[in-house]
C-alpha positions as a Markdown table, in Angstrom:
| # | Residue | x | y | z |
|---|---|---|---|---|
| 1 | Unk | 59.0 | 23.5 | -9.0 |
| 2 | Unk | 59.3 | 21.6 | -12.4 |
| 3 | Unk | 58.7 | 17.9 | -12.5 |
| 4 | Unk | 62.3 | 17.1 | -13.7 |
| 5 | Unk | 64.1 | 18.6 | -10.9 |
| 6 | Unk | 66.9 | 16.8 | -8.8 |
| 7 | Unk | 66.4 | 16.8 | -4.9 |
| 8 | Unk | 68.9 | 15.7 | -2.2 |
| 9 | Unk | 67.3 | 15.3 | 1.1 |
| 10 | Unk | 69.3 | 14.3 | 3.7 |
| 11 | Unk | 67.7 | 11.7 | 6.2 |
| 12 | Unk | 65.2 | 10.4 | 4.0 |
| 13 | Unk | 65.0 | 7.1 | 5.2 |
| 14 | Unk | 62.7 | 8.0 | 8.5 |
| 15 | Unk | 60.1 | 10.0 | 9.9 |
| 16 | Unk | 59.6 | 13.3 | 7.9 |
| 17 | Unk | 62.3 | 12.7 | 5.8 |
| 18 | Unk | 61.2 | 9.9 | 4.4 |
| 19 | Unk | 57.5 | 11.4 | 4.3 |
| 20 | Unk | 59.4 | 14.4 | 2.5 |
| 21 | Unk | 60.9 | 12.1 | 0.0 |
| 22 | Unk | 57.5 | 10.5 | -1.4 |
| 23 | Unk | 55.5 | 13.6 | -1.6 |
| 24 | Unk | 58.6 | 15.0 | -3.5 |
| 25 | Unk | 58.9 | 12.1 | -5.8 |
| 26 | Unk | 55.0 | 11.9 | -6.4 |
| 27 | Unk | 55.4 | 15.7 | -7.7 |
| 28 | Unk | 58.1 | 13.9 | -10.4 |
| 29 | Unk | 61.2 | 15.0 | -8.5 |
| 30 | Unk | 64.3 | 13.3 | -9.1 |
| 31 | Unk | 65.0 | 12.4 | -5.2 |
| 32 | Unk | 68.3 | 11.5 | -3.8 |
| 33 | Unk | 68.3 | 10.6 | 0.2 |
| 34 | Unk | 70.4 | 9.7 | 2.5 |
| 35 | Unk | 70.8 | 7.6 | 5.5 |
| 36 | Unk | 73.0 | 6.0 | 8.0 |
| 37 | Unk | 71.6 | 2.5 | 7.8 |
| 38 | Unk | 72.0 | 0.7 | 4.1 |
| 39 | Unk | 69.6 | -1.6 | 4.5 |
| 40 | Unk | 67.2 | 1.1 | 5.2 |
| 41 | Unk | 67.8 | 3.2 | 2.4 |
| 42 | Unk | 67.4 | 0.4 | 0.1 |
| 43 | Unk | 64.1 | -0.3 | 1.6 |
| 44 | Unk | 62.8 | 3.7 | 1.2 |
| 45 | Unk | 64.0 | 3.6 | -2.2 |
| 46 | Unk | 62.1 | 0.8 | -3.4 |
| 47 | Unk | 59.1 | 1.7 | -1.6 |
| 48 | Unk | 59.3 | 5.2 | -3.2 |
| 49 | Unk | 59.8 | 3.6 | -6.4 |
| 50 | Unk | 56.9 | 1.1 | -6.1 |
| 51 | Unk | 54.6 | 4.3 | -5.0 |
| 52 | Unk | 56.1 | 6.3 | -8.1 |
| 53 | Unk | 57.5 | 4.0 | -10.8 |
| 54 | Unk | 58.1 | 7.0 | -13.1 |
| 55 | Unk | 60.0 | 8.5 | -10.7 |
| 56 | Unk | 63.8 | 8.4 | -10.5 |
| 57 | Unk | 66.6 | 8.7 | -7.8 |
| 58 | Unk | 69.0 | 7.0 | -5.6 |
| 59 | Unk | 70.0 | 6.5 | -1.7 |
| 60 | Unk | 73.3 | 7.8 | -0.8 |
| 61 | Unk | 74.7 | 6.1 | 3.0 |
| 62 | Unk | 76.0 | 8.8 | 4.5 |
| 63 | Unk | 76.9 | 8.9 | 8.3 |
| 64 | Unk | 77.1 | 13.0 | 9.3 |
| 65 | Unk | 78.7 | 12.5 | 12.4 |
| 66 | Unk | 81.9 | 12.0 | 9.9 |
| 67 | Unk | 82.8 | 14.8 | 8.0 |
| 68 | Unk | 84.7 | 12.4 | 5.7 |
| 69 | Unk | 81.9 | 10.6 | 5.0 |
| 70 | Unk | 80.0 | 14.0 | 4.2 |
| 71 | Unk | 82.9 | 14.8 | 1.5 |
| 72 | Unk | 82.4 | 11.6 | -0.6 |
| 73 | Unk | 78.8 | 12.8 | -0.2 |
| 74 | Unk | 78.9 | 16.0 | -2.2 |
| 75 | Unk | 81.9 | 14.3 | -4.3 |
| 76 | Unk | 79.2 | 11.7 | -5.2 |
| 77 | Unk | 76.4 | 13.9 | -5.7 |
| 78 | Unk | 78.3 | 16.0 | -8.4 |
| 79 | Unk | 79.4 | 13.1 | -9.8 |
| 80 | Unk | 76.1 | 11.8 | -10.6 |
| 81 | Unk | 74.4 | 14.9 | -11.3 |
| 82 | Unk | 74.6 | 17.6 | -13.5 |
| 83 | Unk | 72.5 | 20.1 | -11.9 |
| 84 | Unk | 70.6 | 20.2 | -8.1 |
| 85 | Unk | 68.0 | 22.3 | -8.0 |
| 86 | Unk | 67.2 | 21.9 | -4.4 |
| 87 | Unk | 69.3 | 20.8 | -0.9 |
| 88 | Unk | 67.3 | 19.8 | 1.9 |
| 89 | Unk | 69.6 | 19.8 | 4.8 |
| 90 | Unk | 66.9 | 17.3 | 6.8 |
| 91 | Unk | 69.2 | 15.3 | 9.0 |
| 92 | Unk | 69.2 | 15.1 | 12.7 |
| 93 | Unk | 70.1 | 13.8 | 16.0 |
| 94 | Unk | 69.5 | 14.1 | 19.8 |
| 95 | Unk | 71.1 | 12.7 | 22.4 |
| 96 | Unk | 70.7 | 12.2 | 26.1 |
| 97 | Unk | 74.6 | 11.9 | 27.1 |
| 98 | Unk | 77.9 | 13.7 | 25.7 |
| 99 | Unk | 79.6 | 12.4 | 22.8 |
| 100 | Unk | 81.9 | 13.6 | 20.5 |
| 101 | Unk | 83.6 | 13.2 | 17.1 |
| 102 | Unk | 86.9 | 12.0 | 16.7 |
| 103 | Unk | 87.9 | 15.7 | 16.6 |
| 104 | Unk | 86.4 | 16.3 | 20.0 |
| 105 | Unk | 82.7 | 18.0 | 18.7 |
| 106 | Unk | 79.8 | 17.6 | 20.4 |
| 107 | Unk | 78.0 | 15.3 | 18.8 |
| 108 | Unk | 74.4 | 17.0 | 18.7 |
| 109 | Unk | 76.3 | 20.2 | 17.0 |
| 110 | Unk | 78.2 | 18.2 | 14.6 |
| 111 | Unk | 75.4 | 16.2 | 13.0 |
| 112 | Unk | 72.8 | 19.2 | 13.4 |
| 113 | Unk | 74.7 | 22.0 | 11.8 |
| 114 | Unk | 78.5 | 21.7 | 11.2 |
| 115 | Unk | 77.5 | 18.8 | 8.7 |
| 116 | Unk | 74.6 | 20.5 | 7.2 |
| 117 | Unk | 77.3 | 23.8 | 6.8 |
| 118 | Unk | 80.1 | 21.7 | 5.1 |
| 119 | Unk | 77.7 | 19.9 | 2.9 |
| 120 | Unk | 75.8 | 22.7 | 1.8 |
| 121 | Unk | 79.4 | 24.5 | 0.9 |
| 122 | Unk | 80.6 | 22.2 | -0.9 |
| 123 | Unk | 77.3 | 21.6 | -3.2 |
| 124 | Unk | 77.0 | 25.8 | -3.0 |
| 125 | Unk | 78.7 | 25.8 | -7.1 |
| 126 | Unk | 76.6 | 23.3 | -8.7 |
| 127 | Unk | 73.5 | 25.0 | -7.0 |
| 128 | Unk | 74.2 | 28.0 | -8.4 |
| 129 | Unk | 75.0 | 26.8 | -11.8 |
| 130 | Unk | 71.5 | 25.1 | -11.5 |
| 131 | Unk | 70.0 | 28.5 | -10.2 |
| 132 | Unk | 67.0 | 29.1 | -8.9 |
| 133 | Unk | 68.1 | 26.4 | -6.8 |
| 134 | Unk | 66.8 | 26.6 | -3.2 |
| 135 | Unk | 68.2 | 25.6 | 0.4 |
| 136 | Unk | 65.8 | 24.0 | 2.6 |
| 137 | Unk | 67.2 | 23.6 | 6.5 |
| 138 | Unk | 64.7 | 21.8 | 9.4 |
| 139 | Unk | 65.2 | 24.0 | 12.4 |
| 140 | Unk | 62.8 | 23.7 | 15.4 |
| 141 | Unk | 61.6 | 26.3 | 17.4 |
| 142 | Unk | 63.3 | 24.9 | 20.3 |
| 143 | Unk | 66.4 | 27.2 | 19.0 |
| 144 | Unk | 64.7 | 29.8 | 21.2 |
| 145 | Unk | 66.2 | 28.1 | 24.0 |
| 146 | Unk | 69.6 | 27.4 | 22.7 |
| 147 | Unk | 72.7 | 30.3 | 23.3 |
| 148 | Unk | 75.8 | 30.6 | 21.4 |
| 149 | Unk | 77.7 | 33.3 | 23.6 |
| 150 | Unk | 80.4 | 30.5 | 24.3 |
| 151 | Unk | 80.6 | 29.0 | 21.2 |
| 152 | Unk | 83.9 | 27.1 | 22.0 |
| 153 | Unk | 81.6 | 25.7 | 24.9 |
| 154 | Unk | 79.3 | 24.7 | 22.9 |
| 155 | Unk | 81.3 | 23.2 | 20.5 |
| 156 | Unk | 82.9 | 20.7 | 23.1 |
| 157 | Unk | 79.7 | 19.9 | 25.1 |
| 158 | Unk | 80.9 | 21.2 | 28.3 |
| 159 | Unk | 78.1 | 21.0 | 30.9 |
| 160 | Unk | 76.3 | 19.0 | 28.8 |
| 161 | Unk | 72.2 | 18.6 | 28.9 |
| 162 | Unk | 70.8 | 16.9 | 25.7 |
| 163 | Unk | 68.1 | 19.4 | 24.9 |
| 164 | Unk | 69.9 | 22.5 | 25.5 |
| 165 | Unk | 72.3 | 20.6 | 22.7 |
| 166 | Unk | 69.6 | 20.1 | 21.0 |
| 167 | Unk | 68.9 | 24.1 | 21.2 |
| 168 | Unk | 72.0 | 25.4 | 20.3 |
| 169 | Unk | 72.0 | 22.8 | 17.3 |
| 170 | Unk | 68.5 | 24.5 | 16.3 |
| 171 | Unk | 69.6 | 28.5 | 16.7 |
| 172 | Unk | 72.6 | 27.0 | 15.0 |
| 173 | Unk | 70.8 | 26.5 | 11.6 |
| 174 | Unk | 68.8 | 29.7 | 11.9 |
| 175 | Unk | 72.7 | 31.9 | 12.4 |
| 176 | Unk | 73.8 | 29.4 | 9.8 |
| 177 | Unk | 70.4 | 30.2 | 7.0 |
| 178 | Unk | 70.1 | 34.1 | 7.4 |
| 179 | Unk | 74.4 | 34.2 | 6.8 |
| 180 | Unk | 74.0 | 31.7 | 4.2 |
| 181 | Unk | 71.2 | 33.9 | 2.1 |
| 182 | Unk | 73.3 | 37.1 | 2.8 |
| 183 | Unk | 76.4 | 35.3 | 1.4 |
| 184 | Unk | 74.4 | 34.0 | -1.7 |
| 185 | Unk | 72.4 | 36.8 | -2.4 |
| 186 | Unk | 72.2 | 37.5 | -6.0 |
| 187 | Unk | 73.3 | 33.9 | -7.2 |
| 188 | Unk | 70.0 | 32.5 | -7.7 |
| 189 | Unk | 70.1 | 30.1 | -4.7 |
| 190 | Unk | 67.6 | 30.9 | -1.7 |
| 191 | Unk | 68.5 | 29.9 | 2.1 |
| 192 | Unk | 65.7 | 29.5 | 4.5 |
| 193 | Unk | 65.0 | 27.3 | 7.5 |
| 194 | Unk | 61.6 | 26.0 | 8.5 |
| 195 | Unk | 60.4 | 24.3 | 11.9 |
| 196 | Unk | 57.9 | 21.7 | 10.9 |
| 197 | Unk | 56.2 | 21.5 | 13.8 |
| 198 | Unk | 56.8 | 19.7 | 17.3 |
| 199 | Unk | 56.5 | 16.1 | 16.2 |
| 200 | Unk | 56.5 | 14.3 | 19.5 |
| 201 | Unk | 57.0 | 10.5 | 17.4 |
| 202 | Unk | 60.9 | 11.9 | 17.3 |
| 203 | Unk | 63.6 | 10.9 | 19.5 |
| 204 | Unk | 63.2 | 14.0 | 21.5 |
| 205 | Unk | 60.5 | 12.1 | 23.6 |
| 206 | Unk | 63.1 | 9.4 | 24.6 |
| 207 | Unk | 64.9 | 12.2 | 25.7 |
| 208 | Unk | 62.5 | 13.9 | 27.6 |
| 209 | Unk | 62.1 | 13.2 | 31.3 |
| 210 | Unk | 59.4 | 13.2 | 34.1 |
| 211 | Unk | 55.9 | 15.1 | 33.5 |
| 212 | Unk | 57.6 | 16.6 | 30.0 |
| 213 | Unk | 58.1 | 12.9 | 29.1 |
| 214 | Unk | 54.4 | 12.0 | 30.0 |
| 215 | Unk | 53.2 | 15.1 | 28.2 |
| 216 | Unk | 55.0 | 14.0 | 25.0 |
| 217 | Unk | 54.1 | 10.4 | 24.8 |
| 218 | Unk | 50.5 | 11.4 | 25.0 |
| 219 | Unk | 50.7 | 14.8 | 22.6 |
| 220 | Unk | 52.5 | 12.2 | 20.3 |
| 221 | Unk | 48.9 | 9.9 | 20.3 |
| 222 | Unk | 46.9 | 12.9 | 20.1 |
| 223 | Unk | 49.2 | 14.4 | 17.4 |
| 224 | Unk | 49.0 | 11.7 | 15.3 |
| 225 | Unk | 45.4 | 11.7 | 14.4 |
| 226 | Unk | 44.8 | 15.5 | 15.1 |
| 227 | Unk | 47.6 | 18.0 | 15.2 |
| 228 | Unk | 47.8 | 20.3 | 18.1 |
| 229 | Unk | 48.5 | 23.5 | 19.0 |
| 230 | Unk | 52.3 | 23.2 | 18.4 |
| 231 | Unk | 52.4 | 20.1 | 18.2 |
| 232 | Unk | 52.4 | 17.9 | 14.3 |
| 233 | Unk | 51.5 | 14.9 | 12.7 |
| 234 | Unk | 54.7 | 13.3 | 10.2 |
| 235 | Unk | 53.1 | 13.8 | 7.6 |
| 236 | Unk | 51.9 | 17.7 | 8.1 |
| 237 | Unk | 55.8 | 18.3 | 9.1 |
| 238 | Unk | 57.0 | 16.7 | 6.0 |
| 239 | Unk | 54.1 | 18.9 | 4.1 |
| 240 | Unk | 55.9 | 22.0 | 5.5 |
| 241 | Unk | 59.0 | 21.0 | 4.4 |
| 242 | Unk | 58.3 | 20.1 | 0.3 |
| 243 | Unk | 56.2 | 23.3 | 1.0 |
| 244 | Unk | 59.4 | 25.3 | 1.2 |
| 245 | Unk | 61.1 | 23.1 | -1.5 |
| 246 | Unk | 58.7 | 23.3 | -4.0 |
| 247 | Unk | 56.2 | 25.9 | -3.4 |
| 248 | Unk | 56.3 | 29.3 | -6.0 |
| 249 | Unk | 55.0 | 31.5 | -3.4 |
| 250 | Unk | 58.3 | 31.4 | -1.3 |
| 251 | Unk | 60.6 | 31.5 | -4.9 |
| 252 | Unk | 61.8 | 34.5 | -4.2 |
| 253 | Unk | 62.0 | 34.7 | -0.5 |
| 254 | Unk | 65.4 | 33.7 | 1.5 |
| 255 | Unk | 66.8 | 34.3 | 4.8 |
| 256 | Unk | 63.6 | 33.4 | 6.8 |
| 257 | Unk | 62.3 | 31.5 | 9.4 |
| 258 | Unk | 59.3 | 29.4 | 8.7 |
| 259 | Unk | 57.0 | 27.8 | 11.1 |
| 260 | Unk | 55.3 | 25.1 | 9.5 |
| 261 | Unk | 54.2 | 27.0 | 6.3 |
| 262 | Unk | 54.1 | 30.5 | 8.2 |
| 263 | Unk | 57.0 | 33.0 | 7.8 |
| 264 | Unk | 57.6 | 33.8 | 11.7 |
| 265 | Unk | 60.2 | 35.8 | 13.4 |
| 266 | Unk | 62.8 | 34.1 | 14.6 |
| 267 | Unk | 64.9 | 34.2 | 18.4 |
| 268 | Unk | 66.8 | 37.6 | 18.9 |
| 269 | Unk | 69.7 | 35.8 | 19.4 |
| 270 | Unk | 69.5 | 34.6 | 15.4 |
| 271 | Unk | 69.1 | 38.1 | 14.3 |
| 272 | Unk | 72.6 | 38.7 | 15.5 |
| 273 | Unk | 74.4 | 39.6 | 12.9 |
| 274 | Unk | 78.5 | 39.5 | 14.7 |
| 275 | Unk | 76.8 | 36.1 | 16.1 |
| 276 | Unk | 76.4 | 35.0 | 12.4 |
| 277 | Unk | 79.7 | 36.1 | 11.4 |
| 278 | Unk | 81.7 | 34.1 | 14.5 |
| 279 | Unk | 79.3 | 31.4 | 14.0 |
| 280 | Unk | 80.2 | 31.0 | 10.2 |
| 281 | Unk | 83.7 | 31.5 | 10.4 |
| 282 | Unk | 84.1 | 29.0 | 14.0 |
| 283 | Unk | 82.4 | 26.4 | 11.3 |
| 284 | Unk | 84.5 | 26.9 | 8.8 |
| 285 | Unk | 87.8 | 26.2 | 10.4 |
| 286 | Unk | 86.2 | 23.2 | 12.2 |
| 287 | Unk | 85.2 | 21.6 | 8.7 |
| 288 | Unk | 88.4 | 23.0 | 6.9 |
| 289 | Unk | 86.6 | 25.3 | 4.9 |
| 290 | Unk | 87.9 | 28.9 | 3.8 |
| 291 | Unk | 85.6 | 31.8 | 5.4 |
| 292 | Unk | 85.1 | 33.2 | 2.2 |
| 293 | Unk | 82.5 | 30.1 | 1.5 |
| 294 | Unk | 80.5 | 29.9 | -0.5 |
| 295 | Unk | 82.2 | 32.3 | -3.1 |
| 296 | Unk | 84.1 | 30.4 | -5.3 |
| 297 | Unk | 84.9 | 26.8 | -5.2 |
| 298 | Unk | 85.6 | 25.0 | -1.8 |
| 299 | Unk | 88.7 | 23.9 | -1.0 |
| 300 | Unk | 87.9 | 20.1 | -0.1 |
């Protein structure tokens, strides 16, 4: 990855996003962020700038539980920029009781992939006019757990436990990375996903319960100094994730699963290929995109 390339990393103002973000701009990237909180963003800005005075880039507040709010993100982003030579769809939630979006979405599967889906869509043009651009989406390997058989289920958070959400979130971005590299294939632009490692420090542990609770609070004090079997340290999660930003030996690779820096196979379930294509076009008519995404310019 050349030092004068433009990054947008999507919650970059926490955990291994934030990690992500300095290691990126210490390499000379140009590193756009976002984040829910303002305040926040300001903060990791100036503390990335402080690190890396000759590095350059901005914090966008973007909240991806609003689709709207997602829009004016990619509105603002080709705005400012001329070319984007890497997406790192990054941001993430988990919850521990239903809610949903003013269009009735479950929240966990609207922040974790349906925003990651219309945000990368909409940027799809100006990555491919900036080709070899690349597509960078944390996953988890909790997506072997997750099912997408009822997908309208799913989508409204019926029976609702937070970490099967969480699941189905996860094998959502797998579906939503292999489709993506098949429908880009040829452009210029990779697609891969990458699970950076369980980092017990995330708000998975508040969500945790009983012995698995326990189990995480003290992985997360273990992990911290010495990483773990699956278990990761922030900073070895966010290494795995400029790894597949920035790194030549995965340049031409797209469509895979990473854990941590190893190419692994993925769930069965994400090989499905009539699950990709339902998945894909369920997504598109929930963000108002056309199907045929990301061919051509989205209709916004």
């Amino acid at each position: 990855m050349a030092a004068d390339q433009v990054v947008l990393l999507t919650g970059g103002t926490s955990g291994i996003g934030r990690a992500a973000a300095e290691r990126l701009a210490a390499r000379g990237a140009t590193v756009l962020f976002t984040g829910r909180d303002r305040a926040a963003g300001e903060e990791a800005l100036a503390a990335v700038r402080s690190a890396h005075p000759e590095s350059d880039g901005a914090f966008y507040r973007a909240d991806f539980a609003d689709f709207d709010a997602v829009r004016r993100l990619a509105r603002d982003v080709r705005a400012d920029c001329d070319r984007l030579d890497a997406l790192v769809n990054n941001a993430g939630t988990s919850r521990d009781r239903r809610r949903t979006t003013e269009s009735g979405v479950e929240l966990t599967f609207a922040v974790n992939h349906l925003a990651p889906f219309l945000l990368t869509n909409l940027l799809a043009p100006r990555l491919r006019e900036s080709a070899p651009a690349r597509v960078v989406t944390t996953t988890s390997a909790l997506h072997r757990r997750g099912s997408l058989s009822d997908l309208d289920a799913v989508v409204r958070g019926e029976e609702f436990d937070g970490l099967d959400a969480y699941a189905d979130s996860k094998l959502a971005n797998v579906l939503f990375t292999v489709e993506l590299a098949d429908r880009l294939a040829g452009t210029g632009v990779t697609a891969n996903c990458v699970h950076p490692g369980w980092i017990p420090q995330t708000d998975l542990v508040r969500n945790a319960k009983g012995f698995s609770r326990l189990f995480t609070t003290a992985a997360a004090l273990v992990a911290g100094v010495v990483p773990v079997g699956p278990f990761e340290s922030v900073d070895g999660a966010a290494e795995a994730l400029v790894y597949l930003t920035t790194s030549d030996a995965v340049a031409d690779v797209s469509g895979a699963y990473f854990d941590r820096r190893e190419r692994a196979t993925p769930a069965e379930a994400a090989t499905d290929s009539e699950l990709q294509r339902r998945l894909w076009e369920r997504s598109a008519e929930l963000t108002g995109l056309p199907a045929s995404v990301p061919e051509g310019d989205p209709v916004e």
